[in-house]
C-alpha positions as MATLAB code, in Angstrom:
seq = 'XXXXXXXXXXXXXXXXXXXXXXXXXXXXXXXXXXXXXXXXXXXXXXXXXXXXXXXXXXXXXXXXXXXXXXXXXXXXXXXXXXXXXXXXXXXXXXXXXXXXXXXXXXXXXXXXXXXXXXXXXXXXXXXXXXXXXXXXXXXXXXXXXXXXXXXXXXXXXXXXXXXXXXXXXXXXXXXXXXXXXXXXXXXXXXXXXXXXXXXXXXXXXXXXXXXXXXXXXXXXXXXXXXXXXXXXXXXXXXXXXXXXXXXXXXXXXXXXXXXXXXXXXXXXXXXXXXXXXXXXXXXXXXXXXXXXXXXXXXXXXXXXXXXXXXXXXXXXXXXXXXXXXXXXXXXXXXXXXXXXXXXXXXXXXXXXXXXXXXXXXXXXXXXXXXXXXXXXXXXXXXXXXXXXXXXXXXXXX';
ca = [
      -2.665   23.462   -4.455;
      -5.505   24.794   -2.183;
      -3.588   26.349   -0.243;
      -1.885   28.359   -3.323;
      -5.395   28.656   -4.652;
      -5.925   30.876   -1.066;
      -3.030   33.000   -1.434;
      -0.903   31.187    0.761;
       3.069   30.994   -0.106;
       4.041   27.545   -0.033;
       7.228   25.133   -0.180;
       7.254   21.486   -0.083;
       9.719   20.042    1.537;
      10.395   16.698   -0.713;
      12.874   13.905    0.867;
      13.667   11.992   -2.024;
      14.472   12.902   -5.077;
      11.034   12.795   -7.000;
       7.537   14.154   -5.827;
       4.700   11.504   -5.441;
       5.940    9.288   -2.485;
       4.489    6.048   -2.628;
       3.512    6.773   -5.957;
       6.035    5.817   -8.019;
       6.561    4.503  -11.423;
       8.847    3.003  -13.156;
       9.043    2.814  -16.962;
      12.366    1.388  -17.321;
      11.634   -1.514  -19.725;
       8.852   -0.112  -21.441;
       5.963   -0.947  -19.126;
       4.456    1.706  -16.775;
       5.618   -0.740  -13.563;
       3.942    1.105   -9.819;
       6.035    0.157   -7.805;
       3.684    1.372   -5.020;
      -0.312    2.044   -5.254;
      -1.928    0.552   -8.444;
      -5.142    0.628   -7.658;
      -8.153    3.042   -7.618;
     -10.103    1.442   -5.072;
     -13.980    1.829   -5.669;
     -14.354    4.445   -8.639;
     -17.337    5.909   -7.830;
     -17.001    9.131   -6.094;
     -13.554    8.452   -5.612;
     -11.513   11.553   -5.713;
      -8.760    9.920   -7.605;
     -11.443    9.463  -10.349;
     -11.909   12.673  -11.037;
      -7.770   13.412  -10.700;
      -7.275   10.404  -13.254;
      -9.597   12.341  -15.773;
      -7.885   15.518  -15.108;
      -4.536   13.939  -15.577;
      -5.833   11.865  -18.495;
      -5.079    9.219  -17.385;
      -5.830    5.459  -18.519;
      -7.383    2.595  -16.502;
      -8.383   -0.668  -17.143;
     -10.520   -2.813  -15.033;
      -9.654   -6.350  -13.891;
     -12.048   -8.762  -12.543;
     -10.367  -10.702   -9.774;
     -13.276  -13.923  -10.892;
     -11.409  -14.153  -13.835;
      -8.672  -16.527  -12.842;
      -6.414  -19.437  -13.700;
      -5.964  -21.106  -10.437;
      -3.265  -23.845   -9.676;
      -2.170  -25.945   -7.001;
       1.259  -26.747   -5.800;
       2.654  -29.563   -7.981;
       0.780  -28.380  -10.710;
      -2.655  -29.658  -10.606;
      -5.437  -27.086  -11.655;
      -8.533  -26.323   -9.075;
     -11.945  -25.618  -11.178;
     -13.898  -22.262  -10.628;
     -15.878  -23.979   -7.996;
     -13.502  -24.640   -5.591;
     -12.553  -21.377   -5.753;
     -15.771  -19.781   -5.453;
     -16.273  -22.178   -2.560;
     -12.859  -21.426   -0.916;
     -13.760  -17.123   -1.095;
     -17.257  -18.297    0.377;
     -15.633  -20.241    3.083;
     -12.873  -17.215    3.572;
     -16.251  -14.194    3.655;
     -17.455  -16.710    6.437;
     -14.284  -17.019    8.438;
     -14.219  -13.041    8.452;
     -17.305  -13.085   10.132;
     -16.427  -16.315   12.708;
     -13.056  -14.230   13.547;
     -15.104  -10.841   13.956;
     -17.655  -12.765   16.665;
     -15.365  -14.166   18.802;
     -12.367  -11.236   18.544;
     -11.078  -10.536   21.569;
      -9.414   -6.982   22.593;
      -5.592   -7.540   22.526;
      -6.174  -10.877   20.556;
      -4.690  -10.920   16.806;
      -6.686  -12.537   13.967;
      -4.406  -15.185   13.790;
      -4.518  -16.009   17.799;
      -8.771  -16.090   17.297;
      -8.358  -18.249   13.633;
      -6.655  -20.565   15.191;
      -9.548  -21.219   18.013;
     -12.289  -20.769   15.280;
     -10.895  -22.957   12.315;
      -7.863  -24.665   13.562;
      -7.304  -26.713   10.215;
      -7.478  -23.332    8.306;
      -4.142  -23.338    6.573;
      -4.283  -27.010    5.826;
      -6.305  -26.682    2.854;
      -4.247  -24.377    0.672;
      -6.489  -22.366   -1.398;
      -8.477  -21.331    1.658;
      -5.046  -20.310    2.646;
      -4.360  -17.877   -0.319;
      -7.710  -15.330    0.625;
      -6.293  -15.088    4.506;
      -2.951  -14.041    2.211;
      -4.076  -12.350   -1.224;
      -7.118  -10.724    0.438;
      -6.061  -10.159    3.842;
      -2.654   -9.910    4.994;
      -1.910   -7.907    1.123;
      -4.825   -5.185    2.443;
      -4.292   -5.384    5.981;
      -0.911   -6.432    7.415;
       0.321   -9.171    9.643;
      -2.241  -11.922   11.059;
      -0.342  -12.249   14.553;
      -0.389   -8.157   14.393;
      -3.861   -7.614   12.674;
      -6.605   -6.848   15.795;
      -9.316   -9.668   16.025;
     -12.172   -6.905   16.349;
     -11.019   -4.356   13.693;
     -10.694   -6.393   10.658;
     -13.583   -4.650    8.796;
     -12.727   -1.465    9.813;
     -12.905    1.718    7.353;
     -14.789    2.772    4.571;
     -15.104    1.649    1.072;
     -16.283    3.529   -2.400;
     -18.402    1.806   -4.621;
     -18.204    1.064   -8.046;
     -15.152   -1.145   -9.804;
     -11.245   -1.284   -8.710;
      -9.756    0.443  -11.540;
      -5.317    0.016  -12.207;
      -3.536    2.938  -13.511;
      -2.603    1.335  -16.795;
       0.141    4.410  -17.675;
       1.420    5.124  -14.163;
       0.060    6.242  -10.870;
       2.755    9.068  -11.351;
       0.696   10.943  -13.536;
      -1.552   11.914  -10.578;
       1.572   13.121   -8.783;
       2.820   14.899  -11.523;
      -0.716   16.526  -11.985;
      -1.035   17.936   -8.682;
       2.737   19.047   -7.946;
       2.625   21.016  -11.413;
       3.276   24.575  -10.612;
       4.504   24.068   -7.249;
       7.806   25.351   -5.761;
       8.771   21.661   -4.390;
      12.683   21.276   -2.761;
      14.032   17.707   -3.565;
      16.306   16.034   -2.121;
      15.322   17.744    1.363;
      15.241   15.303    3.991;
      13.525   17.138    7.315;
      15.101   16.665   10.290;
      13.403   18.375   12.612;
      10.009   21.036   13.228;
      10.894   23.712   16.250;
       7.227   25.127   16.552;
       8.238   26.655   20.156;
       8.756   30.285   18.536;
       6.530   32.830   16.751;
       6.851   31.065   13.484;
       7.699   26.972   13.121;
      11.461   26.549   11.850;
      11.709   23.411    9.940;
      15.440   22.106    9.622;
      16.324   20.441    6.508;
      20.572   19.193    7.081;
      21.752   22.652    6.437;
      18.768   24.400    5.207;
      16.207   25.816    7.122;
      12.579   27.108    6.579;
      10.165   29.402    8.532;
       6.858   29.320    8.184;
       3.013   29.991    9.602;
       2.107   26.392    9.304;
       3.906   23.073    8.767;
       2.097   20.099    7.144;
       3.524   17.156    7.821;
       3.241   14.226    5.089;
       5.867   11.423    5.961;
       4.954    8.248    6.120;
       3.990    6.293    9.253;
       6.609    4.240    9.463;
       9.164    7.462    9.490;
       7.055    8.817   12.369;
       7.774    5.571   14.374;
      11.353    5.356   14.389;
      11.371    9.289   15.310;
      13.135   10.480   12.464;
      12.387   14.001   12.477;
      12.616   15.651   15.986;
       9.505   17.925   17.166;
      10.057   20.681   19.500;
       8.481   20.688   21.582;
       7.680   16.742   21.517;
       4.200   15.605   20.115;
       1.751   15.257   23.120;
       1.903   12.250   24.810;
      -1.644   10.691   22.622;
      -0.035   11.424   19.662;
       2.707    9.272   20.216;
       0.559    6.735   21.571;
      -1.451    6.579   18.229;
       2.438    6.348   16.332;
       2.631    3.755   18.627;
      -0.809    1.988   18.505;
      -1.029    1.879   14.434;
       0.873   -1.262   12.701;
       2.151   -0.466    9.555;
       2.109   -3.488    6.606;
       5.113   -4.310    4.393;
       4.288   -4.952    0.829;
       6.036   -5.505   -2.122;
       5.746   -5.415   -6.320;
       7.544   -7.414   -9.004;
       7.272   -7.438  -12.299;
       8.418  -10.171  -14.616;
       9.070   -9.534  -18.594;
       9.616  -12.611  -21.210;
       9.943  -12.180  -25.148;
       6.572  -13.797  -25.155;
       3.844  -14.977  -22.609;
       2.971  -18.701  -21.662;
       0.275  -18.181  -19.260;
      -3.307  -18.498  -19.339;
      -5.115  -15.728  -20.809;
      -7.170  -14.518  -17.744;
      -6.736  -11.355  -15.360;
      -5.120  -13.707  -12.644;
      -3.043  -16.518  -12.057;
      -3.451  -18.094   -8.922;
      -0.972  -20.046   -7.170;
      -1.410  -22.158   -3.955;
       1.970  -23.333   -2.391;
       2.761  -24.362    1.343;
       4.517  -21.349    1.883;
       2.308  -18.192    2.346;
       2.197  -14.499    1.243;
       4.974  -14.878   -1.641;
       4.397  -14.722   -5.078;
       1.233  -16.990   -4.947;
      -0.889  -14.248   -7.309;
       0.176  -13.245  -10.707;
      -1.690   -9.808  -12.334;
      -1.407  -10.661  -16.269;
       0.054   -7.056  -17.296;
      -0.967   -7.321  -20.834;
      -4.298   -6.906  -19.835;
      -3.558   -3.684  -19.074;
      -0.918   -3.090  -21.274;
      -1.083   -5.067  -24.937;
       1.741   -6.775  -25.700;
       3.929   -6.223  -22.672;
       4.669   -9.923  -22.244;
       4.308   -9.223  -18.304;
       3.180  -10.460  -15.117;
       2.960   -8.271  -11.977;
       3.322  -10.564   -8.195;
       3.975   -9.517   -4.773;
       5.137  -10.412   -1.290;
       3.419   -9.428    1.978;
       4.217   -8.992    5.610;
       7.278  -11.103    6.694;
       7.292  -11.909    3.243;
       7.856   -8.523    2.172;
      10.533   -7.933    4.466;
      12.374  -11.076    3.643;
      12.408  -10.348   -0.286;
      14.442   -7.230    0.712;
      17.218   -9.404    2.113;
      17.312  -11.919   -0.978;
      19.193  -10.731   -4.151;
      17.023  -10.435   -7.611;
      18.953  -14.291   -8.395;
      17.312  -15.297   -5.533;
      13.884  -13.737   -5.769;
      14.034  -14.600   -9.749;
      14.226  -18.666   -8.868;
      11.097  -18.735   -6.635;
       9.067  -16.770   -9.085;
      10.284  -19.341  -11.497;
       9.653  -22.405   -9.217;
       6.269  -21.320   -9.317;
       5.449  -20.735  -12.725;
       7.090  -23.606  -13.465;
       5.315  -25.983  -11.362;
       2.455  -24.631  -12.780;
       3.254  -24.001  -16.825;
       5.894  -27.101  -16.841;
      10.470  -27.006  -16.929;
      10.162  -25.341  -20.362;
       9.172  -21.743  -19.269;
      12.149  -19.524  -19.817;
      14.013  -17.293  -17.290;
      12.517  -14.030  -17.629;
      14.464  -11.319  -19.961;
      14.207   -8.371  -17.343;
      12.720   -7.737  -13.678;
      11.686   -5.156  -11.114;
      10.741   -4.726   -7.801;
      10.498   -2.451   -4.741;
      11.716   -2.650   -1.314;
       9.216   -0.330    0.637;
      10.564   -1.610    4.374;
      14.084   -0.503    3.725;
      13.710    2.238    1.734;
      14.170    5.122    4.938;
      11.285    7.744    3.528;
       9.263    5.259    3.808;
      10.185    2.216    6.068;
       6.610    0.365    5.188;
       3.718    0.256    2.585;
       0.528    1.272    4.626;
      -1.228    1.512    7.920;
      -3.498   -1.244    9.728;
      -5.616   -1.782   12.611;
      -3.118   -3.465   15.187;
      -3.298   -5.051   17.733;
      -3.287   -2.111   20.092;
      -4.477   -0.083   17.312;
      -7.634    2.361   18.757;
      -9.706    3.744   15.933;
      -9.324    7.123   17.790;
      -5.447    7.251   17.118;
      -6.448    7.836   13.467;
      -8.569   10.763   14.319;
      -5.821   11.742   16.777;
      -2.785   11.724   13.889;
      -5.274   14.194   12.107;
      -5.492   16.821   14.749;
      -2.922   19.497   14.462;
      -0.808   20.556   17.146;
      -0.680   24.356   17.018;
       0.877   25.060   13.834;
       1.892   22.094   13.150;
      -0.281   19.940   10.636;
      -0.922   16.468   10.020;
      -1.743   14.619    6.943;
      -0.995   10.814    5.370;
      -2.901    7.985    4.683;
      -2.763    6.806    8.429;
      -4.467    9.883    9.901;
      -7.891    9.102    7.717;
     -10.089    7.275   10.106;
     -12.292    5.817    6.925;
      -9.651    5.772    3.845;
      -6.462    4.770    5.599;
      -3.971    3.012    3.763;
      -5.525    3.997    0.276;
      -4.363    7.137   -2.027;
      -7.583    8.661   -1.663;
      -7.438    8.786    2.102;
      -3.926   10.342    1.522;
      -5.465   12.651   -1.050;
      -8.418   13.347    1.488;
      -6.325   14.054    4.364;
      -4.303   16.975    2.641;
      -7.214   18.785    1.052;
      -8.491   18.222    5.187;
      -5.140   20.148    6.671;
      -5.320   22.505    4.226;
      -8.910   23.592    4.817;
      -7.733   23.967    8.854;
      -5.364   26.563    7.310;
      -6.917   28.218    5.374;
     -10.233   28.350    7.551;
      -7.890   28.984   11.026;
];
């Protein structure tokens, strides 16, 4: 859009066969379900903010204190413990952070700090819910970079009628190509030639928007080949697997509270429950996810399968007589091949120069994403950020 706003004639080049990326919402059975970001993180002077009240847009706040938490086999935890058990988890961030070690992951240093860590289960679920759900991996996830990147202040707002609408807001008007996988950028000539299968492009500049994890498996040949440190940084950045499911009955049995909490053995799998009809009234929904390995393994279980752990759950907490859910979605961000992944981390490996290297263009060649944001990556707004930043190198160069 700035660039149009220039004068500049512009195509995008769309993969799939909707704009937004990993926006996307699905309203299928009534509920505006994201499949990928939900979340404006930190409203205040957030960019998205003022996109959401362009797009008119509804949010809703949820307050992550207001909880129902539960341990395995049913017994409830009091407010307390969980207070005590965030306390405890704020702490560890700080033990890990001291004694990180360059080339050790958080999990190697954890276990040297707090050995016993996992054993008490609700100290477990912040090292899942509020670590390896942001972040990625805790044998990936770099010892010394965990608190890496910048925040906005203010409250984390959800998207209550689909994250969509920002996509749809700021693609309006422009001549976008679906259904155009890019194969490969030839930048060696006068003007770059961007291969699409059997169509082809010229242009003055390319922007380039896919995702890390397309960049990594080398999907989409550059001639000539990226320099040597920017394949490095491809390299160096880990990229987290997340994934969303929601969950529809005829009628809710849950507690009435922003989150359920659930503490089983096994980690980073439907252990945290957003109750949808506080963000949408009467939707009879709850909204759970699966990180890392997690993530990955959901993708190789069938909905049966996923369908009688969520249930397990929910029924160790709530008791046998909850019902099957009437209807349920859910993504599969590692397979899907425009995306292969949710977001970018700070790996082990990971330099916080490779993000400032991803955003340096290579002649005419442009790059922009969530993972070339040194402050903002793996959030919309860093996304957001990063285009508005190639765009200004055009339009300035």
């Amino acid at each position: 859009r700035d660039l149009v706003a220039a004068g500049r004639s512009v195509i995008v080049v769309e993969a799939s066969s909707r704009i937004g990326g990993r926006l996307r919402t699905d309203r299928s059975l009534g509920v505006a379900f994201d499949m990928g970001a939900s979340w404006i993180h930190g409203v205040d002077g957030n960019p998205i903010t003022k996109l959401a009240k362009q797009a008119k847009a509804p949010t809703a706040v949820l307050d992550f204190a207001d909880v129902a938490v539960y341990d395995e086999g049913g017994a409830k935890r009091t407010l307390e413990e969980f207070a005590a058990a965030e306390a405890a988890y704020e702490s560890l961030l700080e033990e890990v952070l001291a004694a990180g070690e360059e080339g050790a992951s958080f999990a190697e240093v954890l276990e040297k700090v707090e050995p016993d860590w996992f054993d008490d289960r609700l100290r477990a679920f912040f090292t899942s819910t509020y670590l390896t759900f942001d972040t990625g991996d805790l044998d990936q996830l770099a010892s010394t970079l965990v608190d890496e990147g910048e925040e906005f202040d203010g409250a984390e707002a959800v998207m209550t009628d689909g994250y969509d609408r920002i996509a749809r807001l700021v693609g309006d008007g422009l001549d976008v190509r679906v259904n155009t996988p890019v194969t490969s950028i030839d930048s060696s000539g006068d003007s770059v030639l961007v291969t699409a299968g059997k169509r082809r492009f010229t242009a003055d500049d390319v922007v380039v928007t896919v995702p890390l994890g397309v960049m990594k498996t080398g999907a989409i040949e550059f001639v000539p080949p990226l320099p040597s440190r920017h394949l490095a940084a491809i390299d160096g950045i880990g990229f987290n697997a997340v994934n969303k499911f929601l969950f529809v009955w005829d009628e809710p049995f849950w507690d009435d509270v922003d989150f359920v909490v659930y503490t089983p053995q096994r980690r980073d799998v439907f252990n945290w429950f957003a109750n949808v009809n506080h963000l949408v009234p009467g939707a009879n929904a709850l909204m759970t996810f699966a990180y890392a390995d997690e993530a990955r393994a959901s993708e190789r279980s069938s909905d049966a399968e996923m369908i009688e752990l969520a249930m397990t759950h929910l029924r160790d907490m709530y008791g046998e007589d909850v019902p099957e859910p009437k209807a349920m979605l859910r993504s599969a961000w590692a397979n899907d091949p425009f995306t292969l992944g949710a977001y970018s981390f700070t790996a082990v490996g990971t330099e916080m120069e490779h993000f400032d290297r991803l955003a340096k263009p290579v002649g005419s060649v442009h790059f922009a994403g969530e993972h070339t944001h040194r402050d903002y990556f793996s959030t919309v707004h860093g996304a957001y950020l990063s285009g508005v930043r190639a765009a200004a190198e055009i339009i300035d160069a």
